[in-house]
mmJSON file of the N, C-alpha and C atoms, coordinates in Angstrom:
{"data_MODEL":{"atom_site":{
"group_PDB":["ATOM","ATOM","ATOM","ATOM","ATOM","ATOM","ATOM","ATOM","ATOM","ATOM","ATOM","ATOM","ATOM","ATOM","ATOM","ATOM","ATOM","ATOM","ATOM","ATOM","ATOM","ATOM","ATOM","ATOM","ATOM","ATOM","ATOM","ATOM","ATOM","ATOM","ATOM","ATOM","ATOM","ATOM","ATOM","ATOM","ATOM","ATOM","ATOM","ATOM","ATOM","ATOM","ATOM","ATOM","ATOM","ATOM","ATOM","ATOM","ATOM","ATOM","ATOM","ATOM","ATOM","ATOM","ATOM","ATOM","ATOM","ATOM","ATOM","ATOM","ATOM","ATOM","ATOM","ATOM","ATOM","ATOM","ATOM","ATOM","ATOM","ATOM","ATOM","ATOM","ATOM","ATOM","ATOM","ATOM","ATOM","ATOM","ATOM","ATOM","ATOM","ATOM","ATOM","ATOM","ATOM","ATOM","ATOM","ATOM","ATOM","ATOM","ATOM","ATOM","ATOM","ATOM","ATOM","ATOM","ATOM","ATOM","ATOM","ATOM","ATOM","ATOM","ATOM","ATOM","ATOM","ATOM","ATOM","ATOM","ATOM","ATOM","ATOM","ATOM","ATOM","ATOM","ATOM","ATOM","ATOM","ATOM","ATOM","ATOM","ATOM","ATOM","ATOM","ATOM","ATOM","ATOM","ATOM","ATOM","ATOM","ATOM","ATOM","ATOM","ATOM","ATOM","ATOM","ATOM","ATOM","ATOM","ATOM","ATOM","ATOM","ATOM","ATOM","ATOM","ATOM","ATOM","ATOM","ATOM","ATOM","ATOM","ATOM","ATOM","ATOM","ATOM","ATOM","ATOM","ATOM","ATOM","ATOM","ATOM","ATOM","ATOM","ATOM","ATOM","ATOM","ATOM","ATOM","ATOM","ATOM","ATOM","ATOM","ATOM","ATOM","ATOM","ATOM","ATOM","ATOM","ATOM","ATOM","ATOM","ATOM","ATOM","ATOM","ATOM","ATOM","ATOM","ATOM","ATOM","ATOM","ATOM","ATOM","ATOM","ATOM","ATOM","ATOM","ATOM","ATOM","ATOM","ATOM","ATOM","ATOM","ATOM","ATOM","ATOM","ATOM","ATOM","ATOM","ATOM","ATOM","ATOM","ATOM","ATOM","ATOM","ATOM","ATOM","ATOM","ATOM","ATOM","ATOM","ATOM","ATOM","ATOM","ATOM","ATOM","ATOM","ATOM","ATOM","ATOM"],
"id":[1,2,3,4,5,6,7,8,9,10,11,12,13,14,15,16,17,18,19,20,21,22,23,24,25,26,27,28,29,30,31,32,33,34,35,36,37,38,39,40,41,42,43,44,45,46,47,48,49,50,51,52,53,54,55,56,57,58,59,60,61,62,63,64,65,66,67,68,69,70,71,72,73,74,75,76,77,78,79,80,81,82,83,84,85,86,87,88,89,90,91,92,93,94,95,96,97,98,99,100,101,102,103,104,105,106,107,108,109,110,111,112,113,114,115,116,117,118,119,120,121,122,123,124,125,126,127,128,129,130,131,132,133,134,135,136,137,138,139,140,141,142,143,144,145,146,147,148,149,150,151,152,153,154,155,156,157,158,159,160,161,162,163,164,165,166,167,168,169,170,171,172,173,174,175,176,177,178,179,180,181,182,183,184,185,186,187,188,189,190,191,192,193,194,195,196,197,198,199,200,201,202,203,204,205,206,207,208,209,210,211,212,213,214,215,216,217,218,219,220,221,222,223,224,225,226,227,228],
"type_symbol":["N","C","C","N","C","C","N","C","C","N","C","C","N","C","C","N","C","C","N","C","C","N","C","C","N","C","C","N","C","C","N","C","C","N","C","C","N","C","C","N","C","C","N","C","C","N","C","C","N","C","C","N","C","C","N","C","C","N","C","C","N","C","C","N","C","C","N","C","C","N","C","C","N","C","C","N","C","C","N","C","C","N","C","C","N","C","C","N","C","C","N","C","C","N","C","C","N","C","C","N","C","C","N","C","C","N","C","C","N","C","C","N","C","C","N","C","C","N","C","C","N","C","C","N","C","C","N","C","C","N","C","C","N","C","C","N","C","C","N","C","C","N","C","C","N","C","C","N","C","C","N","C","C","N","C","C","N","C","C","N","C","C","N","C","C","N","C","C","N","C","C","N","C","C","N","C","C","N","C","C","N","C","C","N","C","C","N","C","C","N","C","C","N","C","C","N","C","C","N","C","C","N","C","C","N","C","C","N","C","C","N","C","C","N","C","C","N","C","C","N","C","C","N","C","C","N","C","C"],
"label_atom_id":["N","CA","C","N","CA","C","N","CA","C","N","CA","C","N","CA","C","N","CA","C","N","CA","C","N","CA","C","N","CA","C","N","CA","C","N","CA","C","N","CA","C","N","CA","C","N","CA","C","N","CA","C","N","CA","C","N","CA","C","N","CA","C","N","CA","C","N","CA","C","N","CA","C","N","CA","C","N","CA","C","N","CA","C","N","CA","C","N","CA","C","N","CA","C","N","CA","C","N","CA","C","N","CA","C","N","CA","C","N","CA","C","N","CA","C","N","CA","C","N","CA","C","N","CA","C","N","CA","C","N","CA","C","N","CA","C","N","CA","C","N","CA","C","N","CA","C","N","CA","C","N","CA","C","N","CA","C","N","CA","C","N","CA","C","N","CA","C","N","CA","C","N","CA","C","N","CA","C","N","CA","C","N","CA","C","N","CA","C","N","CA","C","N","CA","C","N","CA","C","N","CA","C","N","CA","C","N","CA","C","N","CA","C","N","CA","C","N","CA","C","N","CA","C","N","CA","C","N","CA","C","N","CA","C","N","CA","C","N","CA","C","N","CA","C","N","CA","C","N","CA","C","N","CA","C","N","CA","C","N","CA","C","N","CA","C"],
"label_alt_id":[null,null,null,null,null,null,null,null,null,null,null,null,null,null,null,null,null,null,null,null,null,null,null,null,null,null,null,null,null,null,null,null,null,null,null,null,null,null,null,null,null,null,null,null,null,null,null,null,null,null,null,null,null,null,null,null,null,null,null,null,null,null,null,null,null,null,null,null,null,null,null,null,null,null,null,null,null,null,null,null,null,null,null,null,null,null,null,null,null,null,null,null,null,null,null,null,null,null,null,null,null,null,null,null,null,null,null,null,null,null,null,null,null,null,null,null,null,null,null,null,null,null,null,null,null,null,null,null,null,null,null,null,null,null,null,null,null,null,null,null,null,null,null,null,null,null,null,null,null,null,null,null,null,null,null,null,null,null,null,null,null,null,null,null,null,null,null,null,null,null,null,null,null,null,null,null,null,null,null,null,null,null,null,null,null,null,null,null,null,null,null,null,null,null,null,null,null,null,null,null,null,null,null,null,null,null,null,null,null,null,null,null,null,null,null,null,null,null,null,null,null,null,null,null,null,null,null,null],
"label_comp_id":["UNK","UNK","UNK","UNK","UNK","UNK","UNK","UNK","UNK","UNK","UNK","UNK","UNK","UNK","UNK","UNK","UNK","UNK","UNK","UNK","UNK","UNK","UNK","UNK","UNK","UNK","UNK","UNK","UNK","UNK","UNK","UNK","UNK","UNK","UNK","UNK","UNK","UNK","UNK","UNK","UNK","UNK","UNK","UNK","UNK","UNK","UNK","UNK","UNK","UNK","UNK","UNK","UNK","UNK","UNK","UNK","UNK","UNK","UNK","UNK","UNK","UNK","UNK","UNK","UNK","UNK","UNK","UNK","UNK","UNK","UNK","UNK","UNK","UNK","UNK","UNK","UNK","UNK","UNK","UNK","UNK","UNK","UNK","UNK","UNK","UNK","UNK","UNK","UNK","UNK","UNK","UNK","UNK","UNK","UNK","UNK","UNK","UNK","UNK","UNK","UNK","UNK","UNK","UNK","UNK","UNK","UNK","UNK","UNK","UNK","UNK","UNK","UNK","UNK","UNK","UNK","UNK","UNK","UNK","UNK","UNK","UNK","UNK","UNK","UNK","UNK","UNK","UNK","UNK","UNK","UNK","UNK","UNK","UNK","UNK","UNK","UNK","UNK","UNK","UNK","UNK","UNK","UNK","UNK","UNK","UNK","UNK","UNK","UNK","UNK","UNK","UNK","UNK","UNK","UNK","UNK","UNK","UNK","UNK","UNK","UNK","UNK","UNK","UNK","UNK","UNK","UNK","UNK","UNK","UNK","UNK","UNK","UNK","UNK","UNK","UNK","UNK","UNK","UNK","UNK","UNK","UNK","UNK","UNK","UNK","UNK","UNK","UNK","UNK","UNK","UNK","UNK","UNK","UNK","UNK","UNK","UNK","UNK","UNK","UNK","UNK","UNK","UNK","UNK","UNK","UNK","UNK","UNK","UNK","UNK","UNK","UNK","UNK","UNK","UNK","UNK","UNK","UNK","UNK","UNK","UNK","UNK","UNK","UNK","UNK","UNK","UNK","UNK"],
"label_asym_id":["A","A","A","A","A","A","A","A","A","A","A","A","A","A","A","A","A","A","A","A","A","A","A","A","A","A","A","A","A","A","A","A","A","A","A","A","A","A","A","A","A","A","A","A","A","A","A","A","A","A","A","A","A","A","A","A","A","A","A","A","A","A","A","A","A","A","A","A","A","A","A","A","A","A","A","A","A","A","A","A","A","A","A","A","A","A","A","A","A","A","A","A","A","A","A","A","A","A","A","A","A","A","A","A","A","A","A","A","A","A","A","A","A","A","A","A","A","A","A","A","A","A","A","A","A","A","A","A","A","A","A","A","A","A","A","A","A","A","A","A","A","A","A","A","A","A","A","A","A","A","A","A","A","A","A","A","A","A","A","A","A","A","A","A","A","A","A","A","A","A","A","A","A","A","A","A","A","A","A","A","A","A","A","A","A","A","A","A","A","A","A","A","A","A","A","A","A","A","A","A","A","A","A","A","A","A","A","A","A","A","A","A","A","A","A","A","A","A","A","A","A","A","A","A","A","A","A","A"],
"label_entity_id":["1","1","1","1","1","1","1","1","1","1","1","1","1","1","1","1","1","1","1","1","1","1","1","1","1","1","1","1","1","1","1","1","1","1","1","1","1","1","1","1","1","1","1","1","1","1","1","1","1","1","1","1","1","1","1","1","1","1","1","1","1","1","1","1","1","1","1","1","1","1","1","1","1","1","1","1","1","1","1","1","1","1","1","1","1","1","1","1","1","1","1","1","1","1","1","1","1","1","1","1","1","1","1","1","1","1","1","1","1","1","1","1","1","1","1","1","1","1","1","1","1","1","1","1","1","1","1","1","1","1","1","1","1","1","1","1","1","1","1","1","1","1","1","1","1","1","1","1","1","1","1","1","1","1","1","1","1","1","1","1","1","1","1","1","1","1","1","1","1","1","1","1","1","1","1","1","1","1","1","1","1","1","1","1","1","1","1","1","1","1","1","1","1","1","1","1","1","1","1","1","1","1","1","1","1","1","1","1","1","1","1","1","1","1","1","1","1","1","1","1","1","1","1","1","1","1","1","1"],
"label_seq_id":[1,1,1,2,2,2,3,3,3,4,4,4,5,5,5,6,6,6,7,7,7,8,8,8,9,9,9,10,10,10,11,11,11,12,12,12,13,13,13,14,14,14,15,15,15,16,16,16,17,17,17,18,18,18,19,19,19,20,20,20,21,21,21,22,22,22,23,23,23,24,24,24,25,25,25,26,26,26,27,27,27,28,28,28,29,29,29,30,30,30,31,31,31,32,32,32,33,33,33,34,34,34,35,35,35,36,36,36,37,37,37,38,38,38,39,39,39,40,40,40,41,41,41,42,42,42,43,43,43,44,44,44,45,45,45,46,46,46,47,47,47,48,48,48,49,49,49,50,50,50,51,51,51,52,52,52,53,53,53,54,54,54,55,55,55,56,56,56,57,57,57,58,58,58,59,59,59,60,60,60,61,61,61,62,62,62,63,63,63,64,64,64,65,65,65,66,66,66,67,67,67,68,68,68,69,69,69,70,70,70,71,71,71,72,72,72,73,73,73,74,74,74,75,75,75,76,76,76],
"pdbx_PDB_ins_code":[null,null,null,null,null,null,null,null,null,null,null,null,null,null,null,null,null,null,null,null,null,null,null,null,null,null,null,null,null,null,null,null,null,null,null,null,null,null,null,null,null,null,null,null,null,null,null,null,null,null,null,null,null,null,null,null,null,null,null,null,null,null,null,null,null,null,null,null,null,null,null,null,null,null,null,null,null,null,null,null,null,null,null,null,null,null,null,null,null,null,null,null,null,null,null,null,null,null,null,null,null,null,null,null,null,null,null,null,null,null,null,null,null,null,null,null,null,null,null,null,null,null,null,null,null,null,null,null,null,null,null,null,null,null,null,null,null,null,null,null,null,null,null,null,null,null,null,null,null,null,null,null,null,null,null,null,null,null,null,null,null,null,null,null,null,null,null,null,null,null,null,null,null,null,null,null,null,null,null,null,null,null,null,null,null,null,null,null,null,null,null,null,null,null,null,null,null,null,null,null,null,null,null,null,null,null,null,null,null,null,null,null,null,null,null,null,null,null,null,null,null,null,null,null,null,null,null,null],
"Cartn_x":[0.854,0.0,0.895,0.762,1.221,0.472,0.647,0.145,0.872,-0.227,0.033,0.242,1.114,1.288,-0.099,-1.141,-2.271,-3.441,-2.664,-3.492,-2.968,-2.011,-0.752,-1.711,-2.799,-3.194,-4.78,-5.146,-6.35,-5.465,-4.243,-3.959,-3.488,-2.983,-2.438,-3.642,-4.996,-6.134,-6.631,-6.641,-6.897,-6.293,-4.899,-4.071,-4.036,-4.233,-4.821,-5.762,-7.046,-8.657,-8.46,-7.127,-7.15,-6.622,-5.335,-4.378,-5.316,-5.921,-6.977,-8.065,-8.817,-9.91,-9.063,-7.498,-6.958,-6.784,-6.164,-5.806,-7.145,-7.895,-9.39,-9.898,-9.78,-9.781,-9.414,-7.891,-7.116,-6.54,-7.423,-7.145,-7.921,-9.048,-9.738,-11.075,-11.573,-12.532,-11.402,-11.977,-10.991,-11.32,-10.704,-10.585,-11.686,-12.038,-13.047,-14.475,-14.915,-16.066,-15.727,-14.959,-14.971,-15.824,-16.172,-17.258,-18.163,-18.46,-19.436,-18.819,-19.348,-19.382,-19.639,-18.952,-19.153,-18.492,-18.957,-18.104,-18.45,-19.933,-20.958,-21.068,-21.462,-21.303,-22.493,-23.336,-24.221,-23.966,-24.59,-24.797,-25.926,-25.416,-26.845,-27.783,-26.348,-27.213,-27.568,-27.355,-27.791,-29.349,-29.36,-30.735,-31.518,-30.891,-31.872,-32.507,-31.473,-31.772,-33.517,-32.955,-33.98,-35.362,-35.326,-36.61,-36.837,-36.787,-36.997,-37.4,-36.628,-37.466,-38.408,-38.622,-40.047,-39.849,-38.504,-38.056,-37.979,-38.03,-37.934,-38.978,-39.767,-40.661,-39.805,-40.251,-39.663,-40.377,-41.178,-41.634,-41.234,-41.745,-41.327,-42.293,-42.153,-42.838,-44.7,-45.366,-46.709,-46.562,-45.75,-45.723,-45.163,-44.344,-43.144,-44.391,-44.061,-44.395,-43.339,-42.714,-41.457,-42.014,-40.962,-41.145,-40.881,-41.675,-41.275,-40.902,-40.076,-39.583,-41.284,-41.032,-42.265,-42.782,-42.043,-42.714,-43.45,-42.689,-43.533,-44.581,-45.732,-46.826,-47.175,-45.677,-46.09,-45.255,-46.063,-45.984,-46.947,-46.245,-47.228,-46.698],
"Cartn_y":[-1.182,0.0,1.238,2.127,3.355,4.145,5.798,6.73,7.755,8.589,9.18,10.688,11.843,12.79,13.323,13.224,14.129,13.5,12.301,12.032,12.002,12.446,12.935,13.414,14.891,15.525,14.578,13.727,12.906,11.636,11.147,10.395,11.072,12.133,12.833,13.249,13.898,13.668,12.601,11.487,10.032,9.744,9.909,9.404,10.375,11.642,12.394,12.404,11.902,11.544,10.551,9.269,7.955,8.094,8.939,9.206,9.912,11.151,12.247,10.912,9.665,9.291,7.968,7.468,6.552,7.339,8.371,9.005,9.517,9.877,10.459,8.534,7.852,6.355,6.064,6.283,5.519,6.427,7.626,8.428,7.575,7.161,6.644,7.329,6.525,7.6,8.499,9.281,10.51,9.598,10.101,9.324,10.304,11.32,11.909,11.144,10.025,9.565,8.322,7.081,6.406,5.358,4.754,3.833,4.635,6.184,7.035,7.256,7.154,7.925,9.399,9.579,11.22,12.257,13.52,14.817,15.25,15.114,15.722,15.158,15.72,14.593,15.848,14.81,15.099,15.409,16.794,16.931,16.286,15.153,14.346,15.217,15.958,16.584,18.025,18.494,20.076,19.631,18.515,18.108,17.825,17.116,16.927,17.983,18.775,20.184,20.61,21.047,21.623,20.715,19.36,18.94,18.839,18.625,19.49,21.004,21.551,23.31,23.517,22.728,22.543,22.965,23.047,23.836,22.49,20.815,19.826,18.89,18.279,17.407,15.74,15.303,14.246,12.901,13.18,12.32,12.672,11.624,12.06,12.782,13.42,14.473,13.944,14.234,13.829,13.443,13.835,13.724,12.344,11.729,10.923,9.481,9.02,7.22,6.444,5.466,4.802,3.93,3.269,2.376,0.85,0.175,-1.085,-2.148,-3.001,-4.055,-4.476,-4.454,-5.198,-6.423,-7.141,-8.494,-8.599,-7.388,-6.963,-6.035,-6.134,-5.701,-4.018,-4.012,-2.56,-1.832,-0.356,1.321,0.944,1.787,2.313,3.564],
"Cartn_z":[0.0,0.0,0.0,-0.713,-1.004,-0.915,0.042,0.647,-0.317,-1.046,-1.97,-1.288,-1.632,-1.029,-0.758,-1.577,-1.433,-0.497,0.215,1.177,2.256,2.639,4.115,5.175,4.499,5.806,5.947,5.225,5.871,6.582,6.528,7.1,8.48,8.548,9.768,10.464,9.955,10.471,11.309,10.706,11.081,12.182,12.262,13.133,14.643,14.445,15.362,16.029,15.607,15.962,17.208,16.381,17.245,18.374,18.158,19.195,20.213,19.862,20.987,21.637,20.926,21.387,21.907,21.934,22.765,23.893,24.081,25.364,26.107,25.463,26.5,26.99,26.142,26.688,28.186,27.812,28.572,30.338,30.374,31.262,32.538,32.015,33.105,34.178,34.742,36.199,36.758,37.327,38.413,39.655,40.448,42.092,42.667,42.02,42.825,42.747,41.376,41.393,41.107,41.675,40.83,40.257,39.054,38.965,38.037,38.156,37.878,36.527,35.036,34.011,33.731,32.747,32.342,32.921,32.491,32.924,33.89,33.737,35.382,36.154,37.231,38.476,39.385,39.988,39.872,41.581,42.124,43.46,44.244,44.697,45.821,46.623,47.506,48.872,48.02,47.174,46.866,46.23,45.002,44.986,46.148,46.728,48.1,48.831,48.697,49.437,49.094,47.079,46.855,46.794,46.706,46.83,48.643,49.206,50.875,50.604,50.149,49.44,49.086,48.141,47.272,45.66,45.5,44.214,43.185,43.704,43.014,43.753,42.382,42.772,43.462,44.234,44.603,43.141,42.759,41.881,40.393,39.433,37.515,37.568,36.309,35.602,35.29,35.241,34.663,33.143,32.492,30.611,30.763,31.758,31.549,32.074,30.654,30.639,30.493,31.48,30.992,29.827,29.396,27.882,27.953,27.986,27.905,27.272,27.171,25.841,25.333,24.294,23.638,23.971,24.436,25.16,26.021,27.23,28.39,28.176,27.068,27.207,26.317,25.367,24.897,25.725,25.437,26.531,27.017,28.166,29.433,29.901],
"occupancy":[1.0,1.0,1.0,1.0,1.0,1.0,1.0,1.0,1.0,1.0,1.0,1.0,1.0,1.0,1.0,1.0,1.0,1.0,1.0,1.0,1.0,1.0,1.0,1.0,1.0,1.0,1.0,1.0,1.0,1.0,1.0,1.0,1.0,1.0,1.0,1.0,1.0,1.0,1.0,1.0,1.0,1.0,1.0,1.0,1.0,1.0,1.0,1.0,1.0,1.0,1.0,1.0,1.0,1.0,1.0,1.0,1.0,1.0,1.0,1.0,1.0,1.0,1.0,1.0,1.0,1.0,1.0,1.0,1.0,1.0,1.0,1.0,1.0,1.0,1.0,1.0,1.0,1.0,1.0,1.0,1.0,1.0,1.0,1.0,1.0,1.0,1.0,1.0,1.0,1.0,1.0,1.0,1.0,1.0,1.0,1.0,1.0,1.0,1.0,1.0,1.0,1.0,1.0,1.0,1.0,1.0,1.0,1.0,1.0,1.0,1.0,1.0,1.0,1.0,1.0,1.0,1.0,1.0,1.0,1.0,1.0,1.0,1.0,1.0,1.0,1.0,1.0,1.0,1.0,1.0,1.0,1.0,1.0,1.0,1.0,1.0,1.0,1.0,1.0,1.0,1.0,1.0,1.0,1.0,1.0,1.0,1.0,1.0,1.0,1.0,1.0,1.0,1.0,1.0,1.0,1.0,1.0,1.0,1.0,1.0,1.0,1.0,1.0,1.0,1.0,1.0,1.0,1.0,1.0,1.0,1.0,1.0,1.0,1.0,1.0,1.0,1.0,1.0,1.0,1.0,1.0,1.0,1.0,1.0,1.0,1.0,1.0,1.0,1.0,1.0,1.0,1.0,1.0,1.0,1.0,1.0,1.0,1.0,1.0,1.0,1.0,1.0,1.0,1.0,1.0,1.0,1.0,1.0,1.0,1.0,1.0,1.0,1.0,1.0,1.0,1.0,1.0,1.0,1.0,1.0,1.0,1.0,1.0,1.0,1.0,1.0,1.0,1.0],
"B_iso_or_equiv":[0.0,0.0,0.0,0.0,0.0,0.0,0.0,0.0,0.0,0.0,0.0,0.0,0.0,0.0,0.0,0.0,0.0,0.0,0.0,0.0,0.0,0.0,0.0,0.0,0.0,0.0,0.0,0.0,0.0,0.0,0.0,0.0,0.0,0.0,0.0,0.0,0.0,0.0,0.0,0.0,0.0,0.0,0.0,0.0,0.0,0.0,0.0,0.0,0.0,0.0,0.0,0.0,0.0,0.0,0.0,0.0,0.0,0.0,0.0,0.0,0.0,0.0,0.0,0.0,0.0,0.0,0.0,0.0,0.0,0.0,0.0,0.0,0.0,0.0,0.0,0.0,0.0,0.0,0.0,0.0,0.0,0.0,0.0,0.0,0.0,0.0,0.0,0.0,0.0,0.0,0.0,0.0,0.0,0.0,0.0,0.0,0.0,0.0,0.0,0.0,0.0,0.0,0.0,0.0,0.0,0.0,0.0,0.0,0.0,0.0,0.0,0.0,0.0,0.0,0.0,0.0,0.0,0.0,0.0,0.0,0.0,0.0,0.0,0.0,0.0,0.0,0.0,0.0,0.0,0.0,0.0,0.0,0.0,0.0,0.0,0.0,0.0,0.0,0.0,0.0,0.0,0.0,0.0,0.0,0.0,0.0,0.0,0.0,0.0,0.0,0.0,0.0,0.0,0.0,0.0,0.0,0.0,0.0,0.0,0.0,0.0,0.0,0.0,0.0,0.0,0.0,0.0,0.0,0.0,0.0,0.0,0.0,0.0,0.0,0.0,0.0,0.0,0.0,0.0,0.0,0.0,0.0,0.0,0.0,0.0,0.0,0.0,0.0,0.0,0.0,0.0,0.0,0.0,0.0,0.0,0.0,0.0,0.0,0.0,0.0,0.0,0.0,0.0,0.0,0.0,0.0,0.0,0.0,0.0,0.0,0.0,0.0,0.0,0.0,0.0,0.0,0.0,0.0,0.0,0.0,0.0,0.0,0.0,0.0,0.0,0.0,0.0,0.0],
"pdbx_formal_charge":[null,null,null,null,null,null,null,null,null,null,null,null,null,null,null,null,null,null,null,null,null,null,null,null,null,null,null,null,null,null,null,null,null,null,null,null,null,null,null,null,null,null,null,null,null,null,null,null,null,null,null,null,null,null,null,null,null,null,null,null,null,null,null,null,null,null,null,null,null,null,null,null,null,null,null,null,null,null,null,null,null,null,null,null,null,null,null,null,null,null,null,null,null,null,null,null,null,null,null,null,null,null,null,null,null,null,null,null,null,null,null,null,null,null,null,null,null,null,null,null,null,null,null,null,null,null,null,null,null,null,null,null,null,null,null,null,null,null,null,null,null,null,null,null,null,null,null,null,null,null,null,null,null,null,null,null,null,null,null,null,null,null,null,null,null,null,null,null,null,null,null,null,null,null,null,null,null,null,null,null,null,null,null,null,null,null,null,null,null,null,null,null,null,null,null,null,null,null,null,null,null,null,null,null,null,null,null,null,null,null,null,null,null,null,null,null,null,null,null,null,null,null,null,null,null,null,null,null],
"auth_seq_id":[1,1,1,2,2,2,3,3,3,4,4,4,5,5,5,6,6,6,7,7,7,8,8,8,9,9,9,10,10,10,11,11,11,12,12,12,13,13,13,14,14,14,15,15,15,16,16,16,17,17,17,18,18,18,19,19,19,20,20,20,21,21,21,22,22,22,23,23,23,24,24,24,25,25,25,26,26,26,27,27,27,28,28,28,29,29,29,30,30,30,31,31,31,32,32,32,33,33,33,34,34,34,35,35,35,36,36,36,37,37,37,38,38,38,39,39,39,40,40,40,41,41,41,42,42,42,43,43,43,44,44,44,45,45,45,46,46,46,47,47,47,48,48,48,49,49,49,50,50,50,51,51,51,52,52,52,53,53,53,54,54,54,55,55,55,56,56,56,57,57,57,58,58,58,59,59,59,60,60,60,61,61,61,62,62,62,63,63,63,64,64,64,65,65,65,66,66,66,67,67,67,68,68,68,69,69,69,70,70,70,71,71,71,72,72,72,73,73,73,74,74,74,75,75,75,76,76,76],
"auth_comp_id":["UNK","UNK","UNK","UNK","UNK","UNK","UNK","UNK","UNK","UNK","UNK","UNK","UNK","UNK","UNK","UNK","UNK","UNK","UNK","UNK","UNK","UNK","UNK","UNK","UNK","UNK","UNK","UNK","UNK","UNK","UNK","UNK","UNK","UNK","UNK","UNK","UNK","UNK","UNK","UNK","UNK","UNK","UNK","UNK","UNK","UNK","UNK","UNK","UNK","UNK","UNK","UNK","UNK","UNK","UNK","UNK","UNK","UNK","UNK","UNK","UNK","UNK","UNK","UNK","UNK","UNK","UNK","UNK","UNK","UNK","UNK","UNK","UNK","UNK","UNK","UNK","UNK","UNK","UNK","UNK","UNK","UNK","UNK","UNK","UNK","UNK","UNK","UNK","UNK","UNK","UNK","UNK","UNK","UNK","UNK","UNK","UNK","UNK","UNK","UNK","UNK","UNK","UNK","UNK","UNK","UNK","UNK","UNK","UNK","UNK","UNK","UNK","UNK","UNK","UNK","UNK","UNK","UNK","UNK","UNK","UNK","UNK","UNK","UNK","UNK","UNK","UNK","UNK","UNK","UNK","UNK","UNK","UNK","UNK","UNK","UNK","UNK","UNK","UNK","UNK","UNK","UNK","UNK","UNK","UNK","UNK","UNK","UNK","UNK","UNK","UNK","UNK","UNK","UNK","UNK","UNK","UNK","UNK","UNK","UNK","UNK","UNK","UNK","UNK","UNK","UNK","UNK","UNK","UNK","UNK","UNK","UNK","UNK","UNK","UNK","UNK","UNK","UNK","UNK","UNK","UNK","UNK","UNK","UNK","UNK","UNK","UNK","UNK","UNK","UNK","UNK","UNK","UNK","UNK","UNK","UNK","UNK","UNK","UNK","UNK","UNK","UNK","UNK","UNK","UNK","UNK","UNK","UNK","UNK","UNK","UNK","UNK","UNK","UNK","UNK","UNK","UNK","UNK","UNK","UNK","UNK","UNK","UNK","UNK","UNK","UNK","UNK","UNK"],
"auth_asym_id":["A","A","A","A","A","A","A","A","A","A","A","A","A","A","A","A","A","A","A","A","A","A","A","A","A","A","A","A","A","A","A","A","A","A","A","A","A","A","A","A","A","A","A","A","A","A","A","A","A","A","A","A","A","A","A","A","A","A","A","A","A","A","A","A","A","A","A","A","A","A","A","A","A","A","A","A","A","A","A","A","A","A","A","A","A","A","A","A","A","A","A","A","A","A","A","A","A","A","A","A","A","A","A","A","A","A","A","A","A","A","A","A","A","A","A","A","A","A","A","A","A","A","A","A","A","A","A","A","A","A","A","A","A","A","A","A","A","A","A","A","A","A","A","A","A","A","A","A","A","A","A","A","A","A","A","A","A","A","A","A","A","A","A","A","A","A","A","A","A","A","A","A","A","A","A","A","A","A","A","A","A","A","A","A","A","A","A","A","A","A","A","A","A","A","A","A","A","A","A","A","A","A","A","A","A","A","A","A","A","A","A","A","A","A","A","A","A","A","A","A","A","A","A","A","A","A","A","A"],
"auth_atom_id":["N","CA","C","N","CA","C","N","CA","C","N","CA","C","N","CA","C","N","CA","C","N","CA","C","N","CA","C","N","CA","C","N","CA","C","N","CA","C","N","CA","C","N","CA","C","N","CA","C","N","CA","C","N","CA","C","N","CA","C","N","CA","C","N","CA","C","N","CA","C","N","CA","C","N","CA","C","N","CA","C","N","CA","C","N","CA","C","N","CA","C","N","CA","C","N","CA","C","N","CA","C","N","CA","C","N","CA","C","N","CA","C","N","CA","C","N","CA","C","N","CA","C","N","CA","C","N","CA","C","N","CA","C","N","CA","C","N","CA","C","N","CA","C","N","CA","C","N","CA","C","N","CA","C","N","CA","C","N","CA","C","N","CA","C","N","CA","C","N","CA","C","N","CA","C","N","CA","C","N","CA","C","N","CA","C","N","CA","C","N","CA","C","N","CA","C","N","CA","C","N","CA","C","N","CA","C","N","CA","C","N","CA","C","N","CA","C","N","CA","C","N","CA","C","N","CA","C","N","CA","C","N","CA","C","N","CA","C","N","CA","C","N","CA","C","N","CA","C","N","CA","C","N","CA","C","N","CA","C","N","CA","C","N","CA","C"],
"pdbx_PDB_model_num":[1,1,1,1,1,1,1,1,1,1,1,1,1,1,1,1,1,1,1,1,1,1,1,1,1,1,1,1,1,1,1,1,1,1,1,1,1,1,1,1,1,1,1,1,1,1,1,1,1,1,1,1,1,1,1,1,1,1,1,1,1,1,1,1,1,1,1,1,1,1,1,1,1,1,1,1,1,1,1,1,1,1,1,1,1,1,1,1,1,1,1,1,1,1,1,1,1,1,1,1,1,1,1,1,1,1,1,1,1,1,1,1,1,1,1,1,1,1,1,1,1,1,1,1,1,1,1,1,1,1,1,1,1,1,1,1,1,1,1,1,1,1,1,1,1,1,1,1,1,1,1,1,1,1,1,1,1,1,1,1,1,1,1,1,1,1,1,1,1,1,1,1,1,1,1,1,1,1,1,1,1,1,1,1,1,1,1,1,1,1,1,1,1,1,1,1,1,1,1,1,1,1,1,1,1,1,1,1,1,1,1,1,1,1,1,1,1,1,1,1,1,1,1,1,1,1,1,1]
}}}
């Protein structure tokens, strides 16, 4: 296989993408959450707070129907 000059900056592209999405990989959980996914991290006791306030319903929304596998009977 031969890499023709006019494909250098999609291969240097390529190889950049992998390198940026191996290292965001391989960094790992932080020790501040570990186990927990993602960037956010969610405040327990400040939610708690505000539903004790009254600023958050302790229950789902009225619109919100969970979804069920089709075997188990459809939506509801």
């Amino acid at each position: 296989m031969r890499i023709h000059l006019h494909d250098l900056p999609l291969v240097v592209l390529v190889a950049a993408n992998l390198l940026a999405v191996g290292g965001f990989l391989g960094v790992g959980p932080t020790e501040s959450a570990p186990g927990s996914g993602g960037w956010r991290r969610v405040d327990i006791e400040a939610v708690a707070r505000r539903i004790e306030g009254g600023d958050l319903s302790p229950r789902e929304a009225l619109w919100y129907h969970p979804v069920r596998a089709s075997g188990e009977g459809g939506r509801q």
